[in-house]
N, CA and C atoms as a LAMMPS dump frame, in Angstrom:
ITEM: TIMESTEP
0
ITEM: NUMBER OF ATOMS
387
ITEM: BOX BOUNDS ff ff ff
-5.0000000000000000e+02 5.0000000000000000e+02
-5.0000000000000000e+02 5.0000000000000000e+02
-5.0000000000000000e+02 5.0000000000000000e+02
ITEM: ATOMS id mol type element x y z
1 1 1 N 280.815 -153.12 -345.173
2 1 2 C 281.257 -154.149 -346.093
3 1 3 C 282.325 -154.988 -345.399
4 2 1 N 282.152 -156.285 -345.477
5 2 2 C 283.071 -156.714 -345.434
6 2 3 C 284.032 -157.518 -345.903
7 3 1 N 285.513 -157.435 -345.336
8 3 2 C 286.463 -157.804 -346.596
9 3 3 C 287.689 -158.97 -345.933
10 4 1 N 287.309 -159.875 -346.498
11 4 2 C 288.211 -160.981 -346.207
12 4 3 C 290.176 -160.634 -345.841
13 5 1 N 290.71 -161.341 -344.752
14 5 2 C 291.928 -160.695 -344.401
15 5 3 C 293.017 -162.033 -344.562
16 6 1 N 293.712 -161.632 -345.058
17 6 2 C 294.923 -162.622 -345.576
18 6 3 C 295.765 -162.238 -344.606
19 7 1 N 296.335 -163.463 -344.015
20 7 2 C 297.396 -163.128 -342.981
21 7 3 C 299.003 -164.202 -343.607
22 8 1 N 299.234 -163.322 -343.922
23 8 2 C 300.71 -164.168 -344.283
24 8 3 C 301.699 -164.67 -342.978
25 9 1 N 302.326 -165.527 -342.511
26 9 2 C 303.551 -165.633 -341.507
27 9 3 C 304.55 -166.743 -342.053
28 10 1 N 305.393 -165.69 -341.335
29 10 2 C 306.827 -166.443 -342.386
30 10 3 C 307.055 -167.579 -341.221
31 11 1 N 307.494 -168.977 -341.46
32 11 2 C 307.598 -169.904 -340.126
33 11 3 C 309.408 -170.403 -340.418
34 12 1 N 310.102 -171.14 -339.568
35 12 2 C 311.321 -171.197 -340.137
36 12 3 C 312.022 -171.487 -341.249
37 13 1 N 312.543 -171.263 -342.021
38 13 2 C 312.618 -170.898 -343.302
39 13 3 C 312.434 -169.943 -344.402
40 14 1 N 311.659 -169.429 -343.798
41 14 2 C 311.2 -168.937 -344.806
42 14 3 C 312.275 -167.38 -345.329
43 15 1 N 313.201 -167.089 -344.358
44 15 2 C 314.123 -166.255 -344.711
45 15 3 C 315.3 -167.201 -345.28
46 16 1 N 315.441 -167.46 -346.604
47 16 2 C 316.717 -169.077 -346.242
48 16 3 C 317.925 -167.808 -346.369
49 17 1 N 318.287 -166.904 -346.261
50 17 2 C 319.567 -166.029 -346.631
51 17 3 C 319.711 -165.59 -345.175
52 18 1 N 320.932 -166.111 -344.322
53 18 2 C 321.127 -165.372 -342.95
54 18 3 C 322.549 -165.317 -342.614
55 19 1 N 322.601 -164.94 -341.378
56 19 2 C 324.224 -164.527 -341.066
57 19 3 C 325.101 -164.363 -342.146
58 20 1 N 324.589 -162.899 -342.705
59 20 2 C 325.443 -162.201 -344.11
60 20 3 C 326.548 -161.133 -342.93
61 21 1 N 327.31 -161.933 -343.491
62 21 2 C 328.202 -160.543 -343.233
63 21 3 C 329.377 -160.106 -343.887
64 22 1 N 329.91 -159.204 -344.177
65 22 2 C 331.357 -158.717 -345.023
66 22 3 C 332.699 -158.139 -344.344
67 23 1 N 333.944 -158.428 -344.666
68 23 2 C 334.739 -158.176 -344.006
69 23 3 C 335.669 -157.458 -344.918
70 24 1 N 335.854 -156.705 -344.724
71 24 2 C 337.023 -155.392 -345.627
72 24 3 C 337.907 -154.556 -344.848
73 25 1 N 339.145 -154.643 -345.185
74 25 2 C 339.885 -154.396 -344.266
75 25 3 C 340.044 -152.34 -344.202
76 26 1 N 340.176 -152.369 -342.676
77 26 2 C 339.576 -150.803 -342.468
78 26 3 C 340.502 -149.726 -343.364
79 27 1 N 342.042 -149.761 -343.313
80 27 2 C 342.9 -149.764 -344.321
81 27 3 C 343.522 -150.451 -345.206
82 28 1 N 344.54 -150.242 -346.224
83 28 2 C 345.078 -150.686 -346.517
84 28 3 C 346.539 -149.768 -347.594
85 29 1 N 347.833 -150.195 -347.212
86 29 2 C 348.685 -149.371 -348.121
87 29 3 C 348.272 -149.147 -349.445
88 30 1 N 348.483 -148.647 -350.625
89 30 2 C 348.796 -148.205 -351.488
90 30 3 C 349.919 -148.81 -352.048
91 31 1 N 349.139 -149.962 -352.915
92 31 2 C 350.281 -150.732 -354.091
93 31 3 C 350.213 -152.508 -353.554
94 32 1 N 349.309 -152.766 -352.109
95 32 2 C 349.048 -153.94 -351.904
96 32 3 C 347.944 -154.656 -352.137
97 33 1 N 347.674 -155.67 -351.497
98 33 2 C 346.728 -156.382 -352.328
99 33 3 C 345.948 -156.504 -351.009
100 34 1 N 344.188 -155.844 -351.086
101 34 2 C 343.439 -155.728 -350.185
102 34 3 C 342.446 -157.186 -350.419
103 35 1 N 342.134 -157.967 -349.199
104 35 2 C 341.221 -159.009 -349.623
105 35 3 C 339.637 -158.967 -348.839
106 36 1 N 338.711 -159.111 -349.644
107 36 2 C 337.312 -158.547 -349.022
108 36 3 C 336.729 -160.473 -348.879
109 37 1 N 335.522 -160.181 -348.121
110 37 2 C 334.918 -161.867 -347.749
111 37 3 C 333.622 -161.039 -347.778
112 38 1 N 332.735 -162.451 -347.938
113 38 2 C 331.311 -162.174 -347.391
114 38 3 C 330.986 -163.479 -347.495
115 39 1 N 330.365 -163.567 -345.905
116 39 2 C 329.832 -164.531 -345.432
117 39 3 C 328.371 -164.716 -345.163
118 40 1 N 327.839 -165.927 -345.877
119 40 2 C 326.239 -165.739 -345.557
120 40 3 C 326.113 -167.743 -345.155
121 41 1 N 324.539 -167.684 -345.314
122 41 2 C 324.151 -169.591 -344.781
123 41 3 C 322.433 -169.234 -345.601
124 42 1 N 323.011 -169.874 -346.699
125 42 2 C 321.371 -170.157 -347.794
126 42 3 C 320.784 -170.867 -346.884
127 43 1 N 320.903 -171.656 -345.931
128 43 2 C 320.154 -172.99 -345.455
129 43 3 C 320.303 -173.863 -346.123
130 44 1 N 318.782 -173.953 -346.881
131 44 2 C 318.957 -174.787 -347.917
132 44 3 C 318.719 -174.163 -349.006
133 45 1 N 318.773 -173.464 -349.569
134 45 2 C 318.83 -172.792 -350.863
135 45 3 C 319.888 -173.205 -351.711
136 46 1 N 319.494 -173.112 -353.124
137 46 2 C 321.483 -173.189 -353.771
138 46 3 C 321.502 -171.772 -354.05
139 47 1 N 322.938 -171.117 -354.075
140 47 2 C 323.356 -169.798 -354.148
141 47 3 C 323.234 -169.935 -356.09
142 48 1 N 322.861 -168.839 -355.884
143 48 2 C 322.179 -168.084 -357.567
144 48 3 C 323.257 -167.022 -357.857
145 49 1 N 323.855 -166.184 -356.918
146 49 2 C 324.791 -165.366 -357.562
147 49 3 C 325.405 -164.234 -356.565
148 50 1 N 326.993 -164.279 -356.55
149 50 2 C 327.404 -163.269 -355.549
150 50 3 C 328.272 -162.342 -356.182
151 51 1 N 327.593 -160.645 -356.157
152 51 2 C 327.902 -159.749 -356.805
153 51 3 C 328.69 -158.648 -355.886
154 52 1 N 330.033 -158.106 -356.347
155 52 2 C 330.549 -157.125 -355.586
156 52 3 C 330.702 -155.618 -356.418
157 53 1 N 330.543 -154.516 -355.239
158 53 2 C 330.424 -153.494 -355.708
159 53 3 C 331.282 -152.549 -355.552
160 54 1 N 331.544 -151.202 -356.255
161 54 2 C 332.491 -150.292 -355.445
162 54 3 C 331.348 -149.215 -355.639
163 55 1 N 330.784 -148.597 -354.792
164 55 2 C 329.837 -147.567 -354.691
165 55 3 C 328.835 -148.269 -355.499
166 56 1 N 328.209 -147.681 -357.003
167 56 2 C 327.653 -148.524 -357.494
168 56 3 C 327.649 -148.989 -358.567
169 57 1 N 329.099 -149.222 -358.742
170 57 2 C 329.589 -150.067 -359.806
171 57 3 C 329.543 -151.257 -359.484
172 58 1 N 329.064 -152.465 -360.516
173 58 2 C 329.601 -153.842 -359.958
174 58 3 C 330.754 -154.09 -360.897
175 59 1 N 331.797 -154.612 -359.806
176 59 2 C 333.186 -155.325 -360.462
177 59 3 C 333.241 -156.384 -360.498
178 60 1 N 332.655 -157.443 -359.824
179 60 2 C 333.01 -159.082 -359.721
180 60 3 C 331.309 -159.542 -359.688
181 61 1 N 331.34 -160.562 -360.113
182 61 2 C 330.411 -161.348 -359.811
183 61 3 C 330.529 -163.179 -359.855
184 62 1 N 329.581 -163.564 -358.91
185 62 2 C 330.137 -164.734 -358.781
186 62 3 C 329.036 -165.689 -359.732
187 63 1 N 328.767 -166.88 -360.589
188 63 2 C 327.822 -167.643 -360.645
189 63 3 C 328.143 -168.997 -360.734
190 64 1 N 327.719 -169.895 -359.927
191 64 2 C 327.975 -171.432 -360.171
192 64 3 C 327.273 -172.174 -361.206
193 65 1 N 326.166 -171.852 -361.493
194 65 2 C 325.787 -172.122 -362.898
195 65 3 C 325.996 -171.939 -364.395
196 66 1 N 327.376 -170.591 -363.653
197 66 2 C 327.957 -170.426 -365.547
198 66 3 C 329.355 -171.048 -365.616
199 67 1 N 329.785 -170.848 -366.592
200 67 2 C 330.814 -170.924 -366.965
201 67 3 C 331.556 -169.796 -367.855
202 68 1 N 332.554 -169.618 -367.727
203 68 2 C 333.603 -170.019 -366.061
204 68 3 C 332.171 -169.158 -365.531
205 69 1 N 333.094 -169.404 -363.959
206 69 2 C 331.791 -169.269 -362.168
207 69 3 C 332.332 -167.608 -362.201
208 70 1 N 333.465 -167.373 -362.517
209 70 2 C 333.71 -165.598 -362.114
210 70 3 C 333.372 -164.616 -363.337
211 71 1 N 333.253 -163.717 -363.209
212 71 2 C 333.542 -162.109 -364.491
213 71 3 C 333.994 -161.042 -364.232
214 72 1 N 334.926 -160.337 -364.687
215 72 2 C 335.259 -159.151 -363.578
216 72 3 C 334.597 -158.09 -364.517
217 73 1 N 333.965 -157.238 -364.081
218 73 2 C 333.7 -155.577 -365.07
219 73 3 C 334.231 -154.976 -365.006
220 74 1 N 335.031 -154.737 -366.335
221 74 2 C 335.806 -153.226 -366.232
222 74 3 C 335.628 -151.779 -364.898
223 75 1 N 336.823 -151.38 -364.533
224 75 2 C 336.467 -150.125 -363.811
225 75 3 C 337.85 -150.007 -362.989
226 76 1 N 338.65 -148.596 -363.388
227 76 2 C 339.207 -148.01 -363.594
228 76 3 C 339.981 -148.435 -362.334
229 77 1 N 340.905 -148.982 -362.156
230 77 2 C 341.983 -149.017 -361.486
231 77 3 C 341.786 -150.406 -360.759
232 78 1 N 340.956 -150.988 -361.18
233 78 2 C 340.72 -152.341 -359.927
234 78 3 C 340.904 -153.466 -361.099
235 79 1 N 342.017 -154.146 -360.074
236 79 2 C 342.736 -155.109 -360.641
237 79 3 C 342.313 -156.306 -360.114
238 80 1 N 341.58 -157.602 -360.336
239 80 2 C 341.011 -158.416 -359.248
240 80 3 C 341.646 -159.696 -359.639
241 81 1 N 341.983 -159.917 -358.727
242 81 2 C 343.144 -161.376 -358.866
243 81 3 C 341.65 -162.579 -358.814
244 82 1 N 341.585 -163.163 -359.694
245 82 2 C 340.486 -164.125 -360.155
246 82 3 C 341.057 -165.674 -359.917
247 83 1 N 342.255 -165.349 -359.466
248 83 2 C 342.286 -167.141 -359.395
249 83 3 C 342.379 -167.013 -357.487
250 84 1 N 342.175 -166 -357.134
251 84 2 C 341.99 -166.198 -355.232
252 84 3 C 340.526 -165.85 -354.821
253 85 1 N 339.68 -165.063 -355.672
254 85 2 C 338.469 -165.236 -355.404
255 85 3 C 337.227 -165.637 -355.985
256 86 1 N 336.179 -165.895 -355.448
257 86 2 C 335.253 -166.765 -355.81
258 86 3 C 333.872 -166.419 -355.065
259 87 1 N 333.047 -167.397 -354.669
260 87 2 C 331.836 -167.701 -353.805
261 87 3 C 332.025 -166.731 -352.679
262 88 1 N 333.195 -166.622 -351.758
263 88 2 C 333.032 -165.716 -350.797
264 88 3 C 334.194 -164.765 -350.135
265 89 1 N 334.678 -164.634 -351.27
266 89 2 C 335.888 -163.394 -351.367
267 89 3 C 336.562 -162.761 -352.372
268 90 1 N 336.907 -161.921 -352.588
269 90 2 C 337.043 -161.271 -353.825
270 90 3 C 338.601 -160.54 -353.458
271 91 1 N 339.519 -160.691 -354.442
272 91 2 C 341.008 -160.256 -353.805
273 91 3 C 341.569 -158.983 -354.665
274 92 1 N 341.562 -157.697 -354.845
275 92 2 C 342.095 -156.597 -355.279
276 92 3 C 343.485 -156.839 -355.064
277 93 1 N 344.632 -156.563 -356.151
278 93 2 C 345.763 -156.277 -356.255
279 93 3 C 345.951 -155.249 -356.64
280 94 1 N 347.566 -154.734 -355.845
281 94 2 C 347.771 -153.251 -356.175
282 94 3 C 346.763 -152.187 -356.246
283 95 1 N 346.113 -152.128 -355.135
284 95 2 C 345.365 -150.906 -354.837
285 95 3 C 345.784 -149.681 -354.826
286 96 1 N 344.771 -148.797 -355.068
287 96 2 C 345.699 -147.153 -355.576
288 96 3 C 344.594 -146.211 -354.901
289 97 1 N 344.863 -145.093 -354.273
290 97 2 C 344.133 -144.561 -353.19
291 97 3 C 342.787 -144.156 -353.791
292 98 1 N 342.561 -144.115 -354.907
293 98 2 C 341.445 -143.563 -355.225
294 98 3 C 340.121 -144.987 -355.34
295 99 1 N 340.464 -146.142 -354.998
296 99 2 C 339.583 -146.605 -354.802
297 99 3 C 339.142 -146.894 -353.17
298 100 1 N 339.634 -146.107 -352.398
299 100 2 C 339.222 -146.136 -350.848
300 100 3 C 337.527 -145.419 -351.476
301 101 1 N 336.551 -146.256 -350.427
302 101 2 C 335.233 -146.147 -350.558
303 101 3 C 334.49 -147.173 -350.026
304 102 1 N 333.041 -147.513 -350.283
305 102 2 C 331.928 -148.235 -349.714
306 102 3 C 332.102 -149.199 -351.081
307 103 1 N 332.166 -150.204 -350.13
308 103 2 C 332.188 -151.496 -350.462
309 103 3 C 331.169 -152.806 -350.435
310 104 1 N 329.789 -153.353 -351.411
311 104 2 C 329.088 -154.043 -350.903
312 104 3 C 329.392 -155.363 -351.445
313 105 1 N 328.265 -156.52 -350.682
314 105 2 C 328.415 -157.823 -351.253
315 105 3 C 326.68 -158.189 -351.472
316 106 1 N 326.463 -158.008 -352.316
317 106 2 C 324.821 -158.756 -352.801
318 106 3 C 324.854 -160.262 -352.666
319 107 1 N 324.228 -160.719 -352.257
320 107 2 C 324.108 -162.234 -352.277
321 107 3 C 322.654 -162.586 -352.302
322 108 1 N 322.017 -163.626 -353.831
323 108 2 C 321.196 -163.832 -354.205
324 108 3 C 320.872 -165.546 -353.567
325 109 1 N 320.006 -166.021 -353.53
326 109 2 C 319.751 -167.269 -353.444
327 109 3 C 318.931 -167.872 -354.919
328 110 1 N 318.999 -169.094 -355.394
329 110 2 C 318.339 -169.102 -356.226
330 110 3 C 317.008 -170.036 -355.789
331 111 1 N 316.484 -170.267 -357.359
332 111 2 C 315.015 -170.608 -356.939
333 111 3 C 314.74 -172.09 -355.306
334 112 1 N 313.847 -171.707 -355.016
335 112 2 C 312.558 -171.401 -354.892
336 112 3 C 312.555 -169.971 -354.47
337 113 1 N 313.271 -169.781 -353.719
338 113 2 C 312.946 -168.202 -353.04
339 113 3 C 313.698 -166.996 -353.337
340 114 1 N 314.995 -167.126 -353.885
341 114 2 C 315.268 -165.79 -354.567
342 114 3 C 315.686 -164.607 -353.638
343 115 1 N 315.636 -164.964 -352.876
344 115 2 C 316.102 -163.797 -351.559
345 115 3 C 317.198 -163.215 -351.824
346 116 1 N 317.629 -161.742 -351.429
347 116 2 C 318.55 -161.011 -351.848
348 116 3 C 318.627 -160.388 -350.883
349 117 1 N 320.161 -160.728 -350.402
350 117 2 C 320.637 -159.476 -349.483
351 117 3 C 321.783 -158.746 -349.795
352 118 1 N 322.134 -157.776 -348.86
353 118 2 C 323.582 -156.361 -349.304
354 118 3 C 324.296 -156.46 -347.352
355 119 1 N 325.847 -156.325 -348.234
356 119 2 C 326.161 -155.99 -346.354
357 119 3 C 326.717 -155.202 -347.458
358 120 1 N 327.916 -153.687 -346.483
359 120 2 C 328.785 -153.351 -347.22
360 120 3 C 329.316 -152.731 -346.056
361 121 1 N 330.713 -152.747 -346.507
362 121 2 C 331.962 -151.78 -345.214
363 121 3 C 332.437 -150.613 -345.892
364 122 1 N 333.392 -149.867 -345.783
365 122 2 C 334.309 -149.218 -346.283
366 122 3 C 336.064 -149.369 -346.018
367 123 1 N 336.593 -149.157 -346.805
368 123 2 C 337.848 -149.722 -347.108
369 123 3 C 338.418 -148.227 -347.543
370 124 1 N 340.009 -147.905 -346.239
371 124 2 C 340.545 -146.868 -346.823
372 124 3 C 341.822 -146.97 -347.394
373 125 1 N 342.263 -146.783 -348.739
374 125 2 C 343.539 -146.793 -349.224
375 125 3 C 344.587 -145.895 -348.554
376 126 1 N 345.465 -146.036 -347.884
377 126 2 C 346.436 -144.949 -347.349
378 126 3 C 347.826 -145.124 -348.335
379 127 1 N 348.797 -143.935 -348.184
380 127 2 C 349.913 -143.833 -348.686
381 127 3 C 350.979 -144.786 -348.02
382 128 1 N 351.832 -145.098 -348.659
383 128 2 C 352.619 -146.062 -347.945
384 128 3 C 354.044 -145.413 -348.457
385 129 1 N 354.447 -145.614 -346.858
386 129 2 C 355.56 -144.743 -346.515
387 129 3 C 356.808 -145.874 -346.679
């Protein structure tokens, strides 16, 4: 039998979500204010939505189509200073050791293509002497 073969190939563009990357700092004292980034290039896409995580909670999210563009979600000790972050950084005040952990940044593109990517670091709270 035979059976017709579909060959898909992606040509430039067709990934529009690239050079994602996140920056979280490797420590940080206990009682300061830690600041995270994530950097990506839609191409040409418009950005649909940038979501941050602590393990797998989401705490921040970003959208330019709502209003207001930020939201923070409740979760237990994270304090997020909302008037320093946005589109591609997110700023924790007064950090407290128990949120040292894995840290991601989702970044959605919106329509036509919808592409979704994750970087994530880890971030350690230390005691401050």
């Amino acid at each position: 039998m035979n059976r017709p073969h579909i060959l898909l190939r992606c040509v430039s563009g067709c990934d529009s979500l690239s050079n994602m990357s996140i920056t979280v700092p490797v420590a940080v004292a206990s009682g300061e204010s830690a600041k995270m980034t994530c950097t990506y290039d839609l191409e040409s896409d418009p950005l649909y939505t940038v979501k941050w995580y602590k393990g797998r909670q989401e705490f921040f999210r970003y959208v330019p189509k709502e209003l207001p563009h930020t939201r923070v979600f409740p979760w237990p000790g994270i304090n997020v200073d909302v008037s320093q972050s946005g589109p591609n950084q997110v700023v924790l005040r007064d950090v407290r050791r128990h949120l040292s952990g894995k840290y991601r940044c989702e970044v959605s593109a919106d329509a036509p293509s919808f592409h979704t990517k994750i970087v994530s670091s880890w971030m350690h709270v230390v005691c401050k002497y």
